[in-house]
C-alpha positions in Angstrom: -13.9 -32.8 -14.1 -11.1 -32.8 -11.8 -10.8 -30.7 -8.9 -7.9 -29.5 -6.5 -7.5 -27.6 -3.1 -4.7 -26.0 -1.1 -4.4 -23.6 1.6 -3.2 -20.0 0.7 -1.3 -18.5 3.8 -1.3 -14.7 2.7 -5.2 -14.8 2.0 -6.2 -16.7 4.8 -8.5 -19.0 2.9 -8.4 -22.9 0.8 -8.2 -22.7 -3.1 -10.4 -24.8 -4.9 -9.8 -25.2 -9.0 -11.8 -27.3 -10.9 -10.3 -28.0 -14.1 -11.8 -30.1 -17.6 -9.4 -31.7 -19.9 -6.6 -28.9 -19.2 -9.4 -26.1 -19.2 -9.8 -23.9 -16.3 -13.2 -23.7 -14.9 -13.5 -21.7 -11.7 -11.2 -20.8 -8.9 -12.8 -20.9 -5.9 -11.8 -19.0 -2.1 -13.5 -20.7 0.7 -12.9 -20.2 4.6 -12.7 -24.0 5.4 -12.1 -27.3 3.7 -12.1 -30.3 5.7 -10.0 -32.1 3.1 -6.6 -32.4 2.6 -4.0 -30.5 0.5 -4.9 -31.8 -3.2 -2.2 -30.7 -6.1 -2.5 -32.4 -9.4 -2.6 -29.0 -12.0 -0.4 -27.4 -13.6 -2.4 -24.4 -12.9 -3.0 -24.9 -9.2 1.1 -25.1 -9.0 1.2 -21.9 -10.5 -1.6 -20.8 -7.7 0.5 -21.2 -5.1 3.4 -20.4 -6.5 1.6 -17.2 -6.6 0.1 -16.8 -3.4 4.5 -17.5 -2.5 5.2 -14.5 -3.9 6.6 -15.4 -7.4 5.6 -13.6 -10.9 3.4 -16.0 -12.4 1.5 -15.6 -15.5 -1.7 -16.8 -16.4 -2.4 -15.9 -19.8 -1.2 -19.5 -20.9 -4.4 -21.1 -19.2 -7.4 -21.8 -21.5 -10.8 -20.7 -19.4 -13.9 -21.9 -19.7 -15.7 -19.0 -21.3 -18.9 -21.0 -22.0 -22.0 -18.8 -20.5 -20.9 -15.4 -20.6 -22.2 -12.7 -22.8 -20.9 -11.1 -25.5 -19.7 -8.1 -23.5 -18.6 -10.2 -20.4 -15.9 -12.0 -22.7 -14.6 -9.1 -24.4 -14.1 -7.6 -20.8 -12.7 -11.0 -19.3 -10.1 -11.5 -22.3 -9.4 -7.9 -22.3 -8.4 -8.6 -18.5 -6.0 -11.5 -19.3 -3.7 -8.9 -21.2 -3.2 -7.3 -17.2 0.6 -8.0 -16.4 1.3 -8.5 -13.3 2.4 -6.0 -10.7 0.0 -3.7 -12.8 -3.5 -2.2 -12.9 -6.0 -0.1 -15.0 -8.9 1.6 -13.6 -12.4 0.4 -14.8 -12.8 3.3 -17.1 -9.6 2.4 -18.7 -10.5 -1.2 -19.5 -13.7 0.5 -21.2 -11.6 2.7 -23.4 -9.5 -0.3 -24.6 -12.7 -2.7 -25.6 -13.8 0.3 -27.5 -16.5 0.9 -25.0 -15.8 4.7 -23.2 -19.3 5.0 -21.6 -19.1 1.3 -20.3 -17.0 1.5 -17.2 -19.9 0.3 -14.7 -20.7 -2.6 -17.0 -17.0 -3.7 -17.2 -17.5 -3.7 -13.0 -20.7 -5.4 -13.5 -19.0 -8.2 -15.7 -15.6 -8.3 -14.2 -17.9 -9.2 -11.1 -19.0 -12.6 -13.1 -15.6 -14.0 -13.3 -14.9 -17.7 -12.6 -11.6 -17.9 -12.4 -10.1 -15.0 -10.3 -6.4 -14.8 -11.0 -6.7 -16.8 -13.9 -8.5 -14.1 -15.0 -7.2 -10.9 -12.7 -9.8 -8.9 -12.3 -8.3 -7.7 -9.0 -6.0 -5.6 -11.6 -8.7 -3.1 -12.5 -9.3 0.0 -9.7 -11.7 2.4 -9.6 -10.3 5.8 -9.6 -11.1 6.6 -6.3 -9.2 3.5 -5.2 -9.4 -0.2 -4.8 -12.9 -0.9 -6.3 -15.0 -3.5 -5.9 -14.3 -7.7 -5.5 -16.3 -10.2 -5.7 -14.4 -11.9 -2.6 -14.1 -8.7 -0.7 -12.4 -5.0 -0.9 -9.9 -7.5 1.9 -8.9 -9.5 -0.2 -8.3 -7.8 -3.1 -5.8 -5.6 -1.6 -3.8 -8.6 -0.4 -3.4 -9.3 -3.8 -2.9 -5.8 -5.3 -0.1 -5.9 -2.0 1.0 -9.7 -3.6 2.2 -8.1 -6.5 3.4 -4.9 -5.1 0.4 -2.7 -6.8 -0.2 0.5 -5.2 -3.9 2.4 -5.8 
């Protein structure tokens, strides 16, 4: 396992990916990092061509999927189909895994993902407004403002 980190200017915060043979395993935010800037993925490019403002699309990555349930990955992958500049609320994302009743549960998985923006789970709102993220209501609406998404 390889791993990379670089500072993110609009969120504040260093962004650690660890990768396996091409295979995205989480994506990490962390307030400090006493290392240096480390690029040497394709897919940590892409980060911070992202956090520079640019369309980037994700869907291309493999994740590593190993551990979830059942559920958890048909809500992950159901994520990965999110463009960008775009959100659903958490009821919606129910309704398209066939699963009407399940909007708490998709929350409750969506809340297990590894790879954040990989896998962007900041796409999916509640229909009051933002929602819930794992790395903070903060800094999910920097990145619903990243890509221009209004809730």
């Amino acid at each position: 396992m390889s791993v990379d980190y670089f500072y993110a200017r609009p969120i504040g915060m260093w962004v650690v990916v660890e990768e396996i043979t091409g295979v995205v395993k989480t994506v990490h935010f962390i307030e400090d990092h006493t290392g240096k800037t480390r690029i040497t993925h394709p897919v940590s490019l892409d980060l911070l061509r992202y956090f520079n403002g640019e369309m980037v699309d994700f869907s291309t990555y493999d994740v590593d999927m190993s551990g979830f349930t059942p559920f958890q990955h048909l809500v992950l992958t159901a994520v990965r189909n999110i463009g960008w500049g775009t959100s659903i609320t958490y009821s919606q994302l129910a309704g398209l895994i066939e699963r009407p009743l399940a909007s708490r549960a998709v929350g409750t998985a969506l809340g297990k993902n590894r790879a954040p923006l990989i896998i962007p789970c900041h796409r999916v709102v509640s229909k009051n407004g933002t929602g819930g993220f794992s790395y903070g209501v903060k800094m999910k609406t920097t990145l619903l403002d990243l890509e221009s998404i209004e809730v």
